[in-house]
N, C-alpha and C positions, 0 to 999 in steps of 0.2 A: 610217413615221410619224416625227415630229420628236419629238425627245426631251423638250419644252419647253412637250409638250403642248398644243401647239397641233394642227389640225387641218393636216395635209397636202395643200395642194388637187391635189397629181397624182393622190388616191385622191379619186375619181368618189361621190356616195351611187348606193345602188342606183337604178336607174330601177324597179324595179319591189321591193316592201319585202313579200314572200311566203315565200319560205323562209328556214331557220335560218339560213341565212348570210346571206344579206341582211339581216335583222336584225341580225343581232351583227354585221355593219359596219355598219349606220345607228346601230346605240347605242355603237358604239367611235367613229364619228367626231361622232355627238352628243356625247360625254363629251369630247372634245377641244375643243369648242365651234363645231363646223360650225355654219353659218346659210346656209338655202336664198337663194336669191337669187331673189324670188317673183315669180311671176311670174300676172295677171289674163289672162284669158281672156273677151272678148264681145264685144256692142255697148259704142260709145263710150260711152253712158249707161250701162250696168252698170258697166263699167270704170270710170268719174270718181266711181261710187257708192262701189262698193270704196274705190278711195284715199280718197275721205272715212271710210269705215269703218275705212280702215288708221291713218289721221293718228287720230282717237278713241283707238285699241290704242297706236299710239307716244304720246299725254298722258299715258295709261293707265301708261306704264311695265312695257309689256306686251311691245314689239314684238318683241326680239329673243326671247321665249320664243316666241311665234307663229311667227318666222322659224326657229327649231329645230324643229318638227314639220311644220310645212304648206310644199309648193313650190310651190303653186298652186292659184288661186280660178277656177272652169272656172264660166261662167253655162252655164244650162240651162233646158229648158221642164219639169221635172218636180221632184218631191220635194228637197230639200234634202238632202245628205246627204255623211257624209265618206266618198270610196274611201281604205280605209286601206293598198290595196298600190300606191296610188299618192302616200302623202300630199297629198292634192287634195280642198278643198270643191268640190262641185255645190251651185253656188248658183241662185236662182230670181228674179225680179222683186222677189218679195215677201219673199226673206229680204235685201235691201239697201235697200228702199225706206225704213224707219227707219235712220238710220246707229245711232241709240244699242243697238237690238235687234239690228240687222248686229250691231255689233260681237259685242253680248253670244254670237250664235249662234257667230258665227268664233272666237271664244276657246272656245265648248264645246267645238265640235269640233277645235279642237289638243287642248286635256286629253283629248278621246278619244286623238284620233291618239297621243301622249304613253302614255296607258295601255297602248293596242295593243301599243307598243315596247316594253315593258315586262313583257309578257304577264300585265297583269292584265286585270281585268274590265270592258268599256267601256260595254256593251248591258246592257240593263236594271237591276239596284241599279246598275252604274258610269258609267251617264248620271246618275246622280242626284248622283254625285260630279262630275262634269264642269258639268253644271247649279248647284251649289253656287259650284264656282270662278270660273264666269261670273258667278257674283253676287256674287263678292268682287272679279270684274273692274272690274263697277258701280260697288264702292263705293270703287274705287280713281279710277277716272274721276269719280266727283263728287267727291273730296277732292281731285286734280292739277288741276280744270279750273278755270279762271277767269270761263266765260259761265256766268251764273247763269238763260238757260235752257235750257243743256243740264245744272246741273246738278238743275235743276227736273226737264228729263227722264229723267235718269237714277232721282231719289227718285220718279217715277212710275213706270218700268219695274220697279225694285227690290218696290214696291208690288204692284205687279201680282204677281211672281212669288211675292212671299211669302204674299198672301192667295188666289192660286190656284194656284199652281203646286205640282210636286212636292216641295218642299222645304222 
């Protein structure tokens, strides 16, 4: 590792983020400030969804914390969900079809991912904490952004999760 703590890029992240050392090299070269170089996975349409969902996270002032937990957004025909020993969303039609909810879910699941590494609690009370930060995602996205109806959309998803959601 370089002394200047920077990340090293001849030291590889793990491919697969399961045992103790695999971890403590993905959280020694996250601490150095590795950033995955991420990579979409699907149809052309899912794909150009994403990067609209990506470009929302980068207004956001989000991108580079995104690009430190997650390597890749994998479309899928089933549940949404993060594999966390592969740092990778399985995403679905329906969790990109909103870019403002895309995004919101894609930032959950990094603070998952991110807890994971961490070895705190990410499933049950620590989705709630991750669910939280995706709402502060929100409201960082309606203060950076300029189209006032996206940021009309954002003060309606925010709505939504405050008066129904877990939080």
């Amino acid at each position: 590792m370089r002394a200047n703590n920077r990340w090293d890029n001849k030291v590889k992240f793990p491919e697969k983020v399961y045992t103790v050392e695999e971890i403590q090299l993905a959280q020694r070269l996250i601490s150095q400030g590795y950033k995955h170089k991420l990579k979409v996975v699907g149809s052309d349409v899912f794909r150009k969804k994403v990067e609209r969902i990506l470009g929302l996270i980068r207004v956001a002032g989000h991108q580079d914390f995104f690009r430190t937990y997650i390597r890749s957004v994998v479309e899928i025909d089933g549940l949404g969900q993060l594999r966390e020993y592969e740092a990778t969303i399985w995403a679905n039609a329906h969790n990109v079809n909103d870019p403002v909810e895309g995004a919101r879910f894609l930032v959950q699941k990094a603070y998952q991912m991110k807890s994971y590494l961490e070895a705190k609690p990410y499933h049950e009370y620590g989705e709630t904490v991750a669910i939280q930060k995706s709402l502060e995602f929100l409201e960082d996205l309606k203060d950076r952004c300029e189209d006032d109806d996206l940021k009309g959309k954002c003060e309606k998803a925010l709505k939504v999760w405050r008066d129904y959601g877990p939080v």
